[in-house]
Phi, psi and omega in degrees: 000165188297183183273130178304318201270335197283313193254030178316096178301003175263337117354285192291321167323285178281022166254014189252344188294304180334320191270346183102036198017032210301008167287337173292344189252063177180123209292171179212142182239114192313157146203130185234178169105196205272331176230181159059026163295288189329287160341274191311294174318300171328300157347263175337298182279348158298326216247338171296327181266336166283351168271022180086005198251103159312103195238101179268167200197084147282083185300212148174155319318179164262162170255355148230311184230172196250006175272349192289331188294014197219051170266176175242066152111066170060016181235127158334157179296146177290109156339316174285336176273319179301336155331275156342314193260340178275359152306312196280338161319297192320309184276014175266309175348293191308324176301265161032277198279358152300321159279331183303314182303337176268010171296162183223117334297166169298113215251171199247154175301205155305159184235160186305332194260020123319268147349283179299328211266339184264344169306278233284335179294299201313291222300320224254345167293321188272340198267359183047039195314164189258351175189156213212128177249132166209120190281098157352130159247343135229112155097243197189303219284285183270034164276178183252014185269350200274061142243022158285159194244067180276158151352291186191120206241156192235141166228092226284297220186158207233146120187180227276116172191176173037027129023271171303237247293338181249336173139167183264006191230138161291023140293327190267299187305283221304306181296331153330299156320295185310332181334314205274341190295132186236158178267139213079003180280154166264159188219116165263130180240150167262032189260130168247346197293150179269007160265306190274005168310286207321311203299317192288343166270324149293002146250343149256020153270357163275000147288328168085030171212164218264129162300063183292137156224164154271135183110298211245349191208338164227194172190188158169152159250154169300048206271094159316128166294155173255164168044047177295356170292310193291308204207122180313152172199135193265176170228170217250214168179151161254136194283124157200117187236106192319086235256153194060180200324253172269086135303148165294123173083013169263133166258161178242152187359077184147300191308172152188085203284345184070030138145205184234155165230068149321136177211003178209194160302145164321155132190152205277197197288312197261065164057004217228118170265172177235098192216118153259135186239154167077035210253128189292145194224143185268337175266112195278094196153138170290337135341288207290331187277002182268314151339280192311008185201018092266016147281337183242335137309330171277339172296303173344286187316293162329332192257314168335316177256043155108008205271147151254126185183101151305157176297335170281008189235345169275338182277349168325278226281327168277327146327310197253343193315151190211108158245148194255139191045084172208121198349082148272121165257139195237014173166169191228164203350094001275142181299144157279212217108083175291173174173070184304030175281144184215014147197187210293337176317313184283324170286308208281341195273329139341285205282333174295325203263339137358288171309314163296283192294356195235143144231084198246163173291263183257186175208124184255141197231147183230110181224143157227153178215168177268169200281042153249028189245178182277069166304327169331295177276335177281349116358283177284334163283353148254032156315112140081028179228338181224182195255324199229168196200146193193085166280142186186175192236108182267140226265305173315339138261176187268340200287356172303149163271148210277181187300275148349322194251333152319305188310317179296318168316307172308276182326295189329286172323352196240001173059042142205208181250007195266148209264049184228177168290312190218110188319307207263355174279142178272323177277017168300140202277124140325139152234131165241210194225149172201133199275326207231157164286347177279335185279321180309292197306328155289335173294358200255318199296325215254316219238310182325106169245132205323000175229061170236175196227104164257099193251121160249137187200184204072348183182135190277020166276307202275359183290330193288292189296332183266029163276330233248293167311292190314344183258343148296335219225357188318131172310119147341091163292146179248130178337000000 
């Protein structure tokens, strides 16, 4: 589990008291989990500005500047105000670590992940936003976005990623997670699996708060777009939510029976649903609609305690929302495909909404991944989904895995030494190499054809850069 010493909320405290507490002038709604937080948050806070609610949104990381992780009703903090605040910010730091230095032992200051999550609160305090989403950074309990009094806590999904620091059993993750439930808040989970279902219903009946879940209290189906090579098209979901009090499988304050026996569609107590159907969605994949419905059960809740946010401003918001590398198509014939999965949960949900949604002659794949990650399991979920595989590294951290050592990886999987995944297939994917994301990217320029699918995916290091190449650098379209 994380280090106690490392991540100390009483640290984060006291540098936001320093700041005035701007986490206190702002309703604020919490999201945590392994995957689809950053997605569900983004959400949340589109249908808050379409609904007329001065609205912030912090994330983390970025993908070009450290100001996108602080915006307001979707436009990054302006370069001169973060300016401004890291004047205003520094000497309360600087105060910290002078006192931290004079601990016997010396204890340590703010941390960079701090530093930024007490900016971005300051930022969103001068701008007097009417509400603030702010997406958790690692695990949920000791992050430092957790000293907040929210709303409304979110928890997207439980699986395996960040390891070291949260435990090795998703049970361990869950608890982590659970971290951010405060008492009396509702709490929504998109967790379906049933031990860490099971941890999250037992912290928040030990909190004394009320339970959404999915599968048991919303749902939705999926209707994926087609043929997204040829032409945008969003894609859609149908919606449905047990309304009110004690819906079957909703606890109430306290409770906790140690699991559900969903077996249909939601319905409330008196028959009566809460149901949209047909809802445009900007993000692509049954993952994000699955976001989207838990992003739209927590409005639900907001709007039971008095939030106004019509149904047009929820198909708004979700209609327009812009998360950037999250299966982004970024060109056409040949498709482009962006994709910051970085680990397997996220790879397989990558490759399904592929399936769904692409009909190309081949698919090239441009992957790098980092050395804590399970490269191992991202690997077999795309066994046998491409034709050609172009390993490469990305520059900007140190923490890539070399190239080389990806290729050995393949051949493991292929139970031989020859450069393809699973040896004795004929549709088995080629592999080469490119030392740089500018060398994949000439390779994809050389190999590339107008009914080919080209997906950059393994990390959200090498997705920032070759987002960056591809918009200096775009494939010629072709006929």
């Amino acid at each position: 589990p994380n280090s106690e010493e490392a991540l100390k909320l009483d640290r984060m405290r006291e540098l936001l008291r320093r700041l005035g507490n701007p986490q206190e002038s702002m309703p604020i709604v919490h999201v945590a989990g392994t995957k689809g937080k950053g997605s569900t948050a983004a959400m949340i806070a589109a249908i808050f500005t379409a609904a007329g609610y001065r609205a912030g949104l912090f994330t983390s990381p970025h993908l070009d500047r450290v100001e996108e992780r602080m915006a307001v009703d979707a436009r990054p903090c302006p370069p001169e105000e973060y300016a401004e605040l890291v004047e205003l910010v520094r000497p309360e730091v600087e105060a910290m670590d002078r006192a931290a230095a004079r601990c016997d032992p010396p204890e340590h200051g703010p941390t960079y992940f701090e530093i930024i999550t007490a900016t971005a609160l300051k930022h969103f305090a001068i701008r007097k936003v009417e509400a603030a989403v702010l997406e958790v950074g690692l695990g949920g309990r000791l992050d430092s976005t957790n000293v907040c009094s929210p709303c409304l806590s979110i928890i997207t999904s439980i699986s395996f990623d960040h390891t070291r620091q949260l435990g090795e059993t998703l049970e361990s993750i869950a608890a982590e997670k659970a971290g951010i439930i405060k008492p009396g808040t509702t709490v929504i989970s998109g967790v379906r699996a049933e031990r860490p279902r099971e941890v999250i219903g037992r912290a928040a009946a030990a909190a004394g708060c009320r339970l959404v879940q999915l599968g048991v209290d919303f749902d939705f189906e999926y209707h994926p777009p087609r043929h997204l090579e040829k032409a945008p098209s969003p894609a859609r979901f149908d919606f449905h939510l047990a309304p009110g009090h004690l819906a079957p499988g909703h606890l109430a304050p306290g409770e906790y029976t140690g699991g559900s026996s969903y077996t249909g569609g939601p319905a409330s107590t008196d028959g009566r649903l809460v149901d949209y159907p047909n809802i445009p969605l900007a993000m692509l994949g049954r993952h994000q609609a699955a976001n989207a419905a838990v992003a739209l059960a927590g409005v639900e809740e907001l709007r039971l305690s008095g939030w106004t946010i019509p149904e047009t401003a929820i198909r708004r918001g979700l209609a327009e929302v812009v998360w950037p590398a999250r299966v982004e198509v970024l060109a056409r014939r040949p498709a482009v495909v962006l994709d910051a999965a970085h680990n397997v949960a996220s790879i397989e949900a990558l490759v399904e909404a592929l399936e769904e949604s692409f009909s190309v002659a081949r698919r090239l794949l441009v992957f790098a991944a980092t050395q804590d990650k399970d490269v191992g399991g991202m690997w077999r979920a795309l066994l046998g989904r491409f034709d050609h595989a172009i390993l490469t590294r990305y520059l900007n951290n140190p923490r890539g895995v070399p190239p080389e050592e990806l290729r050995k990886l393949a051949a493991c999987w292929c139970g031989s030494s020859t450069d393809c995944w699973c040896g004795s297939s004929t549709a088995a994917p080629t592999v080469e190499i490119a030392p740089t994301p500018a060398d994949a990217w000439d390779a994809v320029g050389r190999l590339a054809q107008p009914d080919d699918l080209i997906c950059v995916t393994g990390s959200f290091f090498l997705a920032a850069e070759m987002r960056r190449l591809i918009a200096e650098r775009p494939l010629s379209p072709r006929p």
